[in-house]
BAFI-3210 file (N, C-alpha, C; in Angstrom, 3 decimals, decimal comma, padded with zeros to 6 digits):
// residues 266
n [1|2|3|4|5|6|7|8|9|10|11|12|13|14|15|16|17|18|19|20|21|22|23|24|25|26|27|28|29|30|31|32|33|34|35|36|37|38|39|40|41|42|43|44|45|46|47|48|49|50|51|52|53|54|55|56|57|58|59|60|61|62|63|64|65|66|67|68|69|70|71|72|73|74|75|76|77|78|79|80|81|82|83|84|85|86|87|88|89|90|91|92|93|94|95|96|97|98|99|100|101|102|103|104|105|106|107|108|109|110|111|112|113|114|115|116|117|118|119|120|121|122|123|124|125|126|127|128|129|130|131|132|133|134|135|136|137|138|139|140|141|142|143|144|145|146|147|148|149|150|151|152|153|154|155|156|157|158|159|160|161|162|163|164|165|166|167|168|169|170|171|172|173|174|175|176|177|178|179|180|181|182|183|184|185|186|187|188|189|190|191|192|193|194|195|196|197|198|199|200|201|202|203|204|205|206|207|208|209|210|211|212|213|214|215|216|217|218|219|220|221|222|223|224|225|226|227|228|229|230|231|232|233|234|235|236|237|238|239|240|241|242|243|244|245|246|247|248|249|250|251|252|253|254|255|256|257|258|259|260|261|262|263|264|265|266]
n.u [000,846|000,409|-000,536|000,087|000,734|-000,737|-000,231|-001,891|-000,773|001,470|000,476|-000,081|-002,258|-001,565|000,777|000,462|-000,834|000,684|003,056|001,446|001,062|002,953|004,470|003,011|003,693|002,057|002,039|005,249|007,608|009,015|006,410|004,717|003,981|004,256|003,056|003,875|004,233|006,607|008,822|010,604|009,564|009,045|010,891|010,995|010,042|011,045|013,610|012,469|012,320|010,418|008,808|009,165|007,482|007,088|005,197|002,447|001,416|003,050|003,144|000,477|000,772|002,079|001,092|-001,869|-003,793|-005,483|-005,174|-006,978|-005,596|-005,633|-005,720|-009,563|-010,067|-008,405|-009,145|-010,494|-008,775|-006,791|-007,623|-008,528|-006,561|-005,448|-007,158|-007,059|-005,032|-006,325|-007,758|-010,629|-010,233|-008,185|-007,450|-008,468|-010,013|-009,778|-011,065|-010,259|-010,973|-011,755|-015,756|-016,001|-018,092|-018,446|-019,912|-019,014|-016,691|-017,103|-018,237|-015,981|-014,326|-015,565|-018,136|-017,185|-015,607|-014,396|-015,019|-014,158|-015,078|-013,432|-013,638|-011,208|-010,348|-008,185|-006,805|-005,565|-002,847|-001,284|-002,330|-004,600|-007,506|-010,847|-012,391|-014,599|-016,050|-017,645|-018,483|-018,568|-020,066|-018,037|-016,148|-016,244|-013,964|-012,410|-013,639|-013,015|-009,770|-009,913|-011,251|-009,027|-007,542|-007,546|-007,836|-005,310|-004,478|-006,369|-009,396|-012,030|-015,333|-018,011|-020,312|-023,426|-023,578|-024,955|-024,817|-022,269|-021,516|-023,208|-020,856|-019,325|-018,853|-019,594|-017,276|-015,089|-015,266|-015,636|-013,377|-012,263|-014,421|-014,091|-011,498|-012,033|-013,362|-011,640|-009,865|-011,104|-011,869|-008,911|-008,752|-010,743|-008,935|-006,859|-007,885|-008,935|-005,935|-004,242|-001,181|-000,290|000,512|000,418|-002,204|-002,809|-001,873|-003,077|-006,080|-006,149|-005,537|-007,140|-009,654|-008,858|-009,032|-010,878|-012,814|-011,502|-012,582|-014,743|-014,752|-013,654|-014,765|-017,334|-019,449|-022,459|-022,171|-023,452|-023,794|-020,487|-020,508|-022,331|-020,890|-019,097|-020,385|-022,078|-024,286|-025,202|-022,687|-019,291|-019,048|-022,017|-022,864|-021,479|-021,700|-025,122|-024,727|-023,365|-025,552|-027,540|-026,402|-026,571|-024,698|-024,959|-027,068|-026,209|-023,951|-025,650|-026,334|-024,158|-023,660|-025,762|-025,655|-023,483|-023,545|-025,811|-024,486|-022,741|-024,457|-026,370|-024,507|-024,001]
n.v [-001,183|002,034|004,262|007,066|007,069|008,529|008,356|009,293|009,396|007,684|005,706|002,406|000,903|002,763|002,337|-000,410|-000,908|000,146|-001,285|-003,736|-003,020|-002,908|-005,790|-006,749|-006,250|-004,344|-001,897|000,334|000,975|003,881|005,208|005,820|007,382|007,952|009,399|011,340|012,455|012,173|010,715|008,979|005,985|005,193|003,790|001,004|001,320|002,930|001,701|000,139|001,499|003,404|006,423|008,559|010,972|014,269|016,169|016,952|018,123|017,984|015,541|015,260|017,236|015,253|012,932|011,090|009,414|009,721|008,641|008,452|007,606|008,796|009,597|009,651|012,220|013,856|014,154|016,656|018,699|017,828|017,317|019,868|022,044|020,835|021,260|023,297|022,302|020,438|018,742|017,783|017,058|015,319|014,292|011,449|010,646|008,577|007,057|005,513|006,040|006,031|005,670|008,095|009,786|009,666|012,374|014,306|014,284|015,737|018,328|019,451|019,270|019,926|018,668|017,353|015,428|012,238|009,694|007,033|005,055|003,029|000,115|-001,815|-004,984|-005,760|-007,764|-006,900|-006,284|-008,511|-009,023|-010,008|-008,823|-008,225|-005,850|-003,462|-001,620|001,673|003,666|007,026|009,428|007,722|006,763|003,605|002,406|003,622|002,484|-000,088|000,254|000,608|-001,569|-003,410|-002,406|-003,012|-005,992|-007,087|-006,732|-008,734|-009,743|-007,855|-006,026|-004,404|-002,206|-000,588|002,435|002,897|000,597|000,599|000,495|-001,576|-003,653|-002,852|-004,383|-006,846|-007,389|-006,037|-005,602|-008,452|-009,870|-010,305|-011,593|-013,845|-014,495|-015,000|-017,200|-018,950|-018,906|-019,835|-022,904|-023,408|-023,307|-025,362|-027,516|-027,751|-028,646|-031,563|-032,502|-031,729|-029,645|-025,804|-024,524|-026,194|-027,077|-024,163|-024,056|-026,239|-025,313|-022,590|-023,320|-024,947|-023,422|-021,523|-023,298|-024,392|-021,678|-021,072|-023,390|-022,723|-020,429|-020,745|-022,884|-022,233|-022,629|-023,499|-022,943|-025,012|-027,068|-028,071|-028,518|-030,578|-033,128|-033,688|-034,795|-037,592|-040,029|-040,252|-039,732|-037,865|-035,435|-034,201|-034,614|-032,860|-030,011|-029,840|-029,909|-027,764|-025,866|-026,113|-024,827|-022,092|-020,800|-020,432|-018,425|-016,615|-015,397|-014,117|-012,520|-010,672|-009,386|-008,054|-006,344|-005,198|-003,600|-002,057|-000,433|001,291|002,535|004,125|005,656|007,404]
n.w [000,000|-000,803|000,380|002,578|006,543|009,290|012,921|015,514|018,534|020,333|022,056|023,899|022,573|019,854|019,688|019,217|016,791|015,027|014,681|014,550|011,461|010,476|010,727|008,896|006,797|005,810|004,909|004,224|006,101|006,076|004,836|007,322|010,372|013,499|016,132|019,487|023,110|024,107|022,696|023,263|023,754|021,551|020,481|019,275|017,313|015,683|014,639|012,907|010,783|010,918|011,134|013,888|015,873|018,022|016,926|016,019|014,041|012,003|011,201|009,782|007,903|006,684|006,135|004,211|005,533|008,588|011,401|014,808|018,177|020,718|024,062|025,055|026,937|025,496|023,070|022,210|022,556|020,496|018,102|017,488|017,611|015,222|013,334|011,366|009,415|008,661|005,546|003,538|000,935|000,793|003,582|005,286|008,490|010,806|014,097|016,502|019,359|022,606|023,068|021,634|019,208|015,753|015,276|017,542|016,697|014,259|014,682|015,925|013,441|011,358|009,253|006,136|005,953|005,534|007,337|010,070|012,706|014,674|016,471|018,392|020,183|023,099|021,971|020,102|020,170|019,714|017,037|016,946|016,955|017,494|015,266|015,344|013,365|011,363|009,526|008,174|005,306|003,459|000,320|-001,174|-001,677|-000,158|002,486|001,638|001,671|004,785|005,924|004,548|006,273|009,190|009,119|009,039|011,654|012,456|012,915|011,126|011,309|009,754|011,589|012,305|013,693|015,775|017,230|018,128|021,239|021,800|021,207|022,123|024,544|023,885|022,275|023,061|025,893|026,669|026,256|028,646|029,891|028,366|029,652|031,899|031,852|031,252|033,274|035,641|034,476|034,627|037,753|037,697|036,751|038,253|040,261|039,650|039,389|037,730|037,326|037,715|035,460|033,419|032,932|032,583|029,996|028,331|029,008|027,551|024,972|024,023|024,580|022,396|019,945|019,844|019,288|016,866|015,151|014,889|013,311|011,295|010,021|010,018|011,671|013,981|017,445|018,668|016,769|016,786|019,911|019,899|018,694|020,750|022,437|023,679|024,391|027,943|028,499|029,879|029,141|028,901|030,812|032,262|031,662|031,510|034,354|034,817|033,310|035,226|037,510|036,429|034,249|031,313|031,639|033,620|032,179|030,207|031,170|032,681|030,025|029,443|031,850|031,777|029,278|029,871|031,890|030,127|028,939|030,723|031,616|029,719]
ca.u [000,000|001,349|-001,255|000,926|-000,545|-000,358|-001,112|-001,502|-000,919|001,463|-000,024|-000,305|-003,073|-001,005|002,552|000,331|-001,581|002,032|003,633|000,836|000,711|004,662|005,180|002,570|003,917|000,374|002,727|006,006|007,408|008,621|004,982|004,172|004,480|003,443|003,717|003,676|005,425|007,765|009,205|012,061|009,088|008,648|012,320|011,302|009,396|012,027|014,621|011,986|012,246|009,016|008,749|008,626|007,769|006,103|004,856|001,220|000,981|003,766|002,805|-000,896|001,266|003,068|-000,047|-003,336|-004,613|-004,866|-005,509|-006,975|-005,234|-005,608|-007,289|-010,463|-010,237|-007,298|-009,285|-011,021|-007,528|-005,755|-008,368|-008,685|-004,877|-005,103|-008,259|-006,788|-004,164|-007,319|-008,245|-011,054|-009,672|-006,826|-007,837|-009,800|-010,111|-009,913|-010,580|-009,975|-010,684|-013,302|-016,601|-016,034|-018,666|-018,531|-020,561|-018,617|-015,276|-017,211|-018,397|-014,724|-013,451|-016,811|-019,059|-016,709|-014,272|-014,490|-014,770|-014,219|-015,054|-013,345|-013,188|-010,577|-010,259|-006,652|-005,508|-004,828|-001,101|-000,941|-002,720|-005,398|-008,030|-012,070|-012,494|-015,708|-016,257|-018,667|-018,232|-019,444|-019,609|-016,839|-016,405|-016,283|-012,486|-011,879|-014,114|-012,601|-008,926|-010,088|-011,390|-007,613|-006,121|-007,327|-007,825|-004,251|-004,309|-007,480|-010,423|-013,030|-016,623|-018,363|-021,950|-024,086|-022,573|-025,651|-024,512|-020,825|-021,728|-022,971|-019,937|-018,011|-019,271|-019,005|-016,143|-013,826|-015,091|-016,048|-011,907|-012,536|-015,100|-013,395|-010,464|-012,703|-013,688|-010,575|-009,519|-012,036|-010,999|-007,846|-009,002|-011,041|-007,751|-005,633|-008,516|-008,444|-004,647|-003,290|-000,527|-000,954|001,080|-000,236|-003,951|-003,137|-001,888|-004,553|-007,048|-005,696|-005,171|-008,484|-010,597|-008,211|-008,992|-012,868|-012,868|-010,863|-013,748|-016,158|-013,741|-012,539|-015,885|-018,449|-020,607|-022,751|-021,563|-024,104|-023,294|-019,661|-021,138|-023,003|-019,684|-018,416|-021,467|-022,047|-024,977|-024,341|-021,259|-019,164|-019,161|-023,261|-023,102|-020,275|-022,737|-026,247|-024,597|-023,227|-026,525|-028,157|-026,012|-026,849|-023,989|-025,266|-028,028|-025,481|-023,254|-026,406|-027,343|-023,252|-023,228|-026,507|-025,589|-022,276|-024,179|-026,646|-023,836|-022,481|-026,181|-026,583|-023,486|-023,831]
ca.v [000,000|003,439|005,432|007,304|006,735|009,169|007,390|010,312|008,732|006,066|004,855|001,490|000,978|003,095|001,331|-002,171|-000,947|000,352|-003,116|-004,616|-002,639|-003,216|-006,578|-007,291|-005,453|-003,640|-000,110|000,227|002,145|005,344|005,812|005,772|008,394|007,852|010,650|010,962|013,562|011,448|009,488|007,666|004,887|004,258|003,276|000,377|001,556|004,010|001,135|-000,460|002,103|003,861|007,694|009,110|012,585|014,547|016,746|015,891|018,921|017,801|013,974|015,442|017,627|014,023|011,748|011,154|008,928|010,203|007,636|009,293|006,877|009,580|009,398|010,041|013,665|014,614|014,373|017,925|019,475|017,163|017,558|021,305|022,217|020,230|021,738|024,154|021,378|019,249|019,053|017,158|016,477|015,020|013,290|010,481|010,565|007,257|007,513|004,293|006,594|004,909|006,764|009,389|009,561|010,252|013,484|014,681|015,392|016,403|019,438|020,061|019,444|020,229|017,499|016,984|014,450|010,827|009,694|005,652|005,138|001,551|-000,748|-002,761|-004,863|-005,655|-008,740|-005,979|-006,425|-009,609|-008,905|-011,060|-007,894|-008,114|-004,722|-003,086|000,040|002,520|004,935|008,284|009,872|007,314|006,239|002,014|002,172|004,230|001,252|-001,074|-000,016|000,407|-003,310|-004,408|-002,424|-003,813|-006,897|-007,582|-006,540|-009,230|-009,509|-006,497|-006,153|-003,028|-002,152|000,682|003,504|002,800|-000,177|000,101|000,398|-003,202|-003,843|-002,663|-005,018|-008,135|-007,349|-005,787|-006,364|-009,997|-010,381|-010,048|-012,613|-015,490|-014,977|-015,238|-018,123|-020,008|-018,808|-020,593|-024,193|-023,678|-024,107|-026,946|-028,436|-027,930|-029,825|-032,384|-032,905|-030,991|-028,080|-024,583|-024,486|-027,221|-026,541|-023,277|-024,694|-027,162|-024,370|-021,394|-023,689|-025,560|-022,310|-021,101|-024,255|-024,436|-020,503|-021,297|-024,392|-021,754|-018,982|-021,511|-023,745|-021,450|-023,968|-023,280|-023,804|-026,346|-027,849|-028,460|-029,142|-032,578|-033,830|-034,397|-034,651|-038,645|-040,420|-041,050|-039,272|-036,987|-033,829|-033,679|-034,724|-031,296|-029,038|-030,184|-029,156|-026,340|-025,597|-026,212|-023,759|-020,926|-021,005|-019,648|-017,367|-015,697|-014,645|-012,923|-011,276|-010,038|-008,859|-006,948|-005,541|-004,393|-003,027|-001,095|000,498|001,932|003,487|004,668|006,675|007,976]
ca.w [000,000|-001,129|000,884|004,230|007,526|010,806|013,946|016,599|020,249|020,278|023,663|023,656|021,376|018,453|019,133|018,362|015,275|014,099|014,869|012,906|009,643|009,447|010,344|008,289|005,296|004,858|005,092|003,890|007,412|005,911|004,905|008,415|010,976|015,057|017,111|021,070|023,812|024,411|021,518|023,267|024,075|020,184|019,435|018,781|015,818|014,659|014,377|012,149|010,134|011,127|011,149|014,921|016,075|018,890|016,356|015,368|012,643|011,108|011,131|009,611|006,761|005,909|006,265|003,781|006,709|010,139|012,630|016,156|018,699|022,154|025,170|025,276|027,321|024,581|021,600|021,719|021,914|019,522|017,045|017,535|016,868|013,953|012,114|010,469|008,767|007,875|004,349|003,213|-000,640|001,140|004,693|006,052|009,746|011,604|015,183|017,630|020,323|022,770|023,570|021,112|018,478|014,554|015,760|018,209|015,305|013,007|015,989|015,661|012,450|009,770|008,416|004,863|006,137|005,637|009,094|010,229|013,895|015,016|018,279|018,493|021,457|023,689|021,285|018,611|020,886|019,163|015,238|016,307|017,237|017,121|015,907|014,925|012,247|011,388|008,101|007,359|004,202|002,902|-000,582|-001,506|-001,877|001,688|002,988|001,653|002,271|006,512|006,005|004,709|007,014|010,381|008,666|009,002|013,142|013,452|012,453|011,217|010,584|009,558|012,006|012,330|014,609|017,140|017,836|018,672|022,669|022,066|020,312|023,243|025,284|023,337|021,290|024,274|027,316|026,324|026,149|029,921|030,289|028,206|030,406|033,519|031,851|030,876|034,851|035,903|033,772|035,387|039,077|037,733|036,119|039,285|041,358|039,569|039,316|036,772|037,975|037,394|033,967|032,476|033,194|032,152|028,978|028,281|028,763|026,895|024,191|024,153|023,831|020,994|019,243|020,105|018,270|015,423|014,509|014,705|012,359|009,663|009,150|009,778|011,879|014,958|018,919|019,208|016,274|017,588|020,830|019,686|018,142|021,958|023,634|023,555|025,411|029,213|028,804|030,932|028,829|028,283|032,280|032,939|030,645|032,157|035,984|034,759|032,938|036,233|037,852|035,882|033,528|030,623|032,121|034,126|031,512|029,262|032,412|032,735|028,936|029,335|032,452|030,847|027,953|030,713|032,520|029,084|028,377|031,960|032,046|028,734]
c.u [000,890|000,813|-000,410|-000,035|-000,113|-001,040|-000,894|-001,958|-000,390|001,956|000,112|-001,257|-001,937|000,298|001,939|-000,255|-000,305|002,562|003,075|001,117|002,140|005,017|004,336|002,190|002,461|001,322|004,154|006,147|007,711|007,501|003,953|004,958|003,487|004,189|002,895|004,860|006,355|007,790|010,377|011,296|008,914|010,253|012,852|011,052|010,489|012,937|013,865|011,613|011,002|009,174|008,180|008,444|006,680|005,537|003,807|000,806|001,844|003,730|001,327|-000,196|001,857|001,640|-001,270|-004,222|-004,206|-006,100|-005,619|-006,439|-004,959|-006,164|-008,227|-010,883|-009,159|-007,799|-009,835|-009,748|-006,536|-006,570|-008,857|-007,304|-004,668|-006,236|-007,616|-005,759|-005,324|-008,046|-009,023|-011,001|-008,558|-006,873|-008,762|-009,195|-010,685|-009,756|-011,300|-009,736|-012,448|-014,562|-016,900|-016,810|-018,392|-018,899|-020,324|-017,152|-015,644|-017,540|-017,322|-014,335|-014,628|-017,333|-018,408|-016,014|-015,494|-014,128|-015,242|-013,777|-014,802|-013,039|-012,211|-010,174|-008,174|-005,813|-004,950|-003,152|-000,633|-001,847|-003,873|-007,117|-009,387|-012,346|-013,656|-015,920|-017,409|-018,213|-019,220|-019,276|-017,943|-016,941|-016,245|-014,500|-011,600|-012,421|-013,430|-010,838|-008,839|-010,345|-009,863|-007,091|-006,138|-008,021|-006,298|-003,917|-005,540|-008,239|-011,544|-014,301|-017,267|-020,111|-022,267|-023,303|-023,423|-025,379|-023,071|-020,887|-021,932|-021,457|-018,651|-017,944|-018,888|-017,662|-015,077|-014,004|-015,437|-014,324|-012,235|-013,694|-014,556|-012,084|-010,945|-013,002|-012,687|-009,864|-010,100|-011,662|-009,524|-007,838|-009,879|-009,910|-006,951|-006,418|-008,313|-007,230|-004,174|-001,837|-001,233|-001,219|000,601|-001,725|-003,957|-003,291|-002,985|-005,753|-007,893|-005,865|-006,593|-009,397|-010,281|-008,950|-010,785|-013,172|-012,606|-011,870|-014,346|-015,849|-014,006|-013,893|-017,336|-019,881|-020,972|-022,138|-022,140|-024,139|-021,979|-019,739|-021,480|-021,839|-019,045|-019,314|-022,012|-023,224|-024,378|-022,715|-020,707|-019,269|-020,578|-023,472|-022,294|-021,502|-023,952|-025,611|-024,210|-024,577|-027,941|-027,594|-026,192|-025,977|-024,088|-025,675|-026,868|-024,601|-023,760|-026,433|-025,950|-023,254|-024,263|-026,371|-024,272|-023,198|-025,201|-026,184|-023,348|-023,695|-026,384|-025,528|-022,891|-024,512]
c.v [001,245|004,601|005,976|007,755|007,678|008,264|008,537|009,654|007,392|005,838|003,309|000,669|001,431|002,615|-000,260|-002,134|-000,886|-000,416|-003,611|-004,601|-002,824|-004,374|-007,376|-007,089|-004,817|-002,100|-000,763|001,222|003,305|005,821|005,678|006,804|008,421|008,890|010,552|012,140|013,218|010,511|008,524|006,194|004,356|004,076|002,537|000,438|001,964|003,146|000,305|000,209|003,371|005,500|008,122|011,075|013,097|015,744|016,756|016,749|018,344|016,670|014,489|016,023|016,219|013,221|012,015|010,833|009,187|009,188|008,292|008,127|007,589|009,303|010,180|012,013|014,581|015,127|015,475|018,794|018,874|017,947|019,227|021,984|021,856|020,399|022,246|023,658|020,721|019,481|018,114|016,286|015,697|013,970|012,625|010,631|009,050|007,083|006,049|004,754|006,176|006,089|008,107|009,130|010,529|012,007|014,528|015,236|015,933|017,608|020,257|020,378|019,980|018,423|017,020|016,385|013,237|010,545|008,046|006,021|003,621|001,618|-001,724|-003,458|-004,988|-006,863|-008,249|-006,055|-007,467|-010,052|-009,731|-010,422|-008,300|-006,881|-004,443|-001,693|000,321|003,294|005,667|009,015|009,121|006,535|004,410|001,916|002,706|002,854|-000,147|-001,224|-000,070|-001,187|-003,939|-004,001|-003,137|-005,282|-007,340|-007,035|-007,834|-009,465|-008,321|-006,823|-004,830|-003,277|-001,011|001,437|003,404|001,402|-000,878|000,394|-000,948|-003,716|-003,859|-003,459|-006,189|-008,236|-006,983|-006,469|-007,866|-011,277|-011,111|-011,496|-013,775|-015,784|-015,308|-017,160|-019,436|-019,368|-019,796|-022,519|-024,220|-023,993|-025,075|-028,079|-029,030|-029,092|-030,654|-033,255|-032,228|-029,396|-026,778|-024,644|-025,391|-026,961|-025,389|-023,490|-025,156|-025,908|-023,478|-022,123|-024,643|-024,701|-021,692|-021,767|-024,375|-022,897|-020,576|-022,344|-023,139|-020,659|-019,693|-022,613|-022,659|-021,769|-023,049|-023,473|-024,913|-027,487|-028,928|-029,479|-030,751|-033,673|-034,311|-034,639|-036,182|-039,527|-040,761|-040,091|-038,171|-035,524|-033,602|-033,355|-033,051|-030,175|-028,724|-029,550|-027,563|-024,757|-025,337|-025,069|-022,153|-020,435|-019,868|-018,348|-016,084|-014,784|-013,738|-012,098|-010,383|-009,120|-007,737|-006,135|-004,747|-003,027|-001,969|-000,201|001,145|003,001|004,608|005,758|007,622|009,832]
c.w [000,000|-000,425|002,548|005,055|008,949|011,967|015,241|017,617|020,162|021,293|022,789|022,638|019,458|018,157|018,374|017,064|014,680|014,146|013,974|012,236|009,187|009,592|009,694|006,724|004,832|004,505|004,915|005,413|007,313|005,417|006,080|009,398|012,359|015,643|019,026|021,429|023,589|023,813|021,758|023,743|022,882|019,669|019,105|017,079|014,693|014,171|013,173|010,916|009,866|011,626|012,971|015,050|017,117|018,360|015,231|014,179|011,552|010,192|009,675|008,178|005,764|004,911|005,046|005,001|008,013|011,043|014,656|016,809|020,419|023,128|024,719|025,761|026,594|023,219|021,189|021,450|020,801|017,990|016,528|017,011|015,643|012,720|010,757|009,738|007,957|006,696|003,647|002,364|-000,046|002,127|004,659|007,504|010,172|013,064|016,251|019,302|021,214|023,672|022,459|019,667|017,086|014,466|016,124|017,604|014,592|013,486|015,800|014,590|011,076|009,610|007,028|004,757|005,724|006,691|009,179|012,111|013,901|016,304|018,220|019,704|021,820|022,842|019,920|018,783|020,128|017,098|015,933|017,270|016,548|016,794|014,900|014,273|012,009|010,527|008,386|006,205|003,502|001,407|-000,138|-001,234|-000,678|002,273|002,982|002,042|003,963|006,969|006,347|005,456|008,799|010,572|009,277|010,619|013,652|012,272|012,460|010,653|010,666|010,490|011,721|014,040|016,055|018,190|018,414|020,277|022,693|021,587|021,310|023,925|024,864|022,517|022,445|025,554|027,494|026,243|027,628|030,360|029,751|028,866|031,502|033,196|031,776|032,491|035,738|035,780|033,992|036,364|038,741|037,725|037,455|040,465|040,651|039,233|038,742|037,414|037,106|035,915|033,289|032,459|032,300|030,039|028,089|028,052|027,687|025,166|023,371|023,345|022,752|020,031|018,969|019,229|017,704|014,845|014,020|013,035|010,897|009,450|009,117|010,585|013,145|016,100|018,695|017,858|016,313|019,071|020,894|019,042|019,369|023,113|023,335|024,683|026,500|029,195|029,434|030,251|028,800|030,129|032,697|032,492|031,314|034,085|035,805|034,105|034,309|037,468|037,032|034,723|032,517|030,823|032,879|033,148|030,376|030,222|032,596|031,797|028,810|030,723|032,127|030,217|029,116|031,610|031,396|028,883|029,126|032,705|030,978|029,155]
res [x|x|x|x|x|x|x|x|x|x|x|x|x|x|x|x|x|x|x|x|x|x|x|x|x|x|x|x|x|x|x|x|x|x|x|x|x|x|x|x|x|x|x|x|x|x|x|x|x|x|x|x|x|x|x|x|x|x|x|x|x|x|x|x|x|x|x|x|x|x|x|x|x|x|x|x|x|x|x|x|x|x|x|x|x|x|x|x|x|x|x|x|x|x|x|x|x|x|x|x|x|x|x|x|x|x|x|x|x|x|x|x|x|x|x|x|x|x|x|x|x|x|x|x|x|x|x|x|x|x|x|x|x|x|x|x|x|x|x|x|x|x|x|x|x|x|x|x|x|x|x|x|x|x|x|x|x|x|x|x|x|x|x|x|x|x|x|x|x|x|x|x|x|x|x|x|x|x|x|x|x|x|x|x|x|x|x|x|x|x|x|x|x|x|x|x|x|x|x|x|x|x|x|x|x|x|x|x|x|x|x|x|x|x|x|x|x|x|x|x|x|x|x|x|x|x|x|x|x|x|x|x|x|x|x|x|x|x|x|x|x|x|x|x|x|x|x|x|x|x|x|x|x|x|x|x|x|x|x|x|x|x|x|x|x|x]
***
């Protein structure tokens, strides 16, 4: 890709998108440019050939694509300093900044940008990111290069902009619950014999494997499900107690109470 990319805020979030897009050759790294106060934390980037600077006008003069990557209470002054740089014929605005709505830049910057609001959750550290988009006013070919590009950090799927609060929920904070859950299948493991490390193992490695069915065939849970679920046998018997414990029920009732503290503090 020949298109150059600004990534303003490389917090943690913008050092792993910039990791991605280079070691996954989507960006050549002098067409990349991350900026932050303090640039002696990106040196790993810079050795990778990757454009640093704590100079986000300058990054914005380089860049077609400007990637918001700030906190949250930064983005009225980031985005304010940098109006008068912003040129519609020229930018797309991409902002991976959480809470902050399509709405709420365009307030700042005018209504004539191309504006991509994504979620990406915390395994973006490792390319292998659920992250969720939202376009405004964007052509087919902006769309479709935001697809390839955090395509290659994960997986992406484009929703409607009302529904990236759900999105937050199952897509991020849902990281959060399958680790509760594979935490969980570790103190089972260790009761019944297994050590930490190995349990943990076993686990970690299990649920990988049980998501990847799902990824790469396309099939239902409960389709999977009946493949190890065997009359009389101990997995329908583990399922059925845990079904009897509340199991399931509990964890809709977590995801919509998630989803109801998001609403409720909006």
């Amino acid at each position: 890709m020949s298109k150059k990319i600004a990534i303003i805020g490389g917090g943690n979030l913008g050092m792993a998108m910039a990791e991605g897009l280079v070691n996954s050759h989507f960006i050549k790294p002098e067409h990349l440019v991350v900026t932050k106060r303090n640039i002696s934390t990106l040196k790993s980037l810079e050795t990778k050939g990757v454009m640093v600077s704590n100079d986000n006008s300058e990054a914005v003069r380089y860049a077609e694509w400007i990637i918001l990557a700030v906190k949250p209470f930064q983005i009225k002054e980031v985005l304010t300093s940098l109006q008068p740089l912003l040129d519609p014929q020229k930018h797309v605005l991409v902002s991976v900044v959480t809470g902050v709505w399509i709405k709420d830049i365009q307030k700042i910057v005018g209504d004539r940008f191309a504006v991509f609001r994504a979620m990406p959750n915390t395994a973006i550290a490792i390319q292998q990111s659920m992250t969720c988009i939202c376009a405004h006013q964007a052509s087919e070919e902006q769309i479709q290069y935001v697809s390839a590009l955090f395509d290659q950090l994960g997986r992406s799927v484009f929703i409607e902009e009302k529904l990236m609060d759900a999105a937050t929920v199952l897509g991020a904070c849902g990281t959060a619950y399958a680790m509760r859950y594979i935490r969980a299948n570790i103190q089972g493991g260790i009761e019944i014999g297994f050590s930490a490390a190995t349990a943990s193992l076993i686990a970690a490695q299990t649920v990988k494997g049980a998501a990847e069915l799902l990824l790469q065939k396309n099939t239902h849970p409960e389709q999977e499900i009946d493949k190890v679920t065997t009359p009389k046998g101990c997995t329908i018997a583990g399922l059925n107690e845990m079904e009897h414990q509340g199991f399931s029920s509990s964890l809709i009732k977590g995801i919509v109470t998630s989803y109801r503290k998001i609403i409720d503090d909006m």
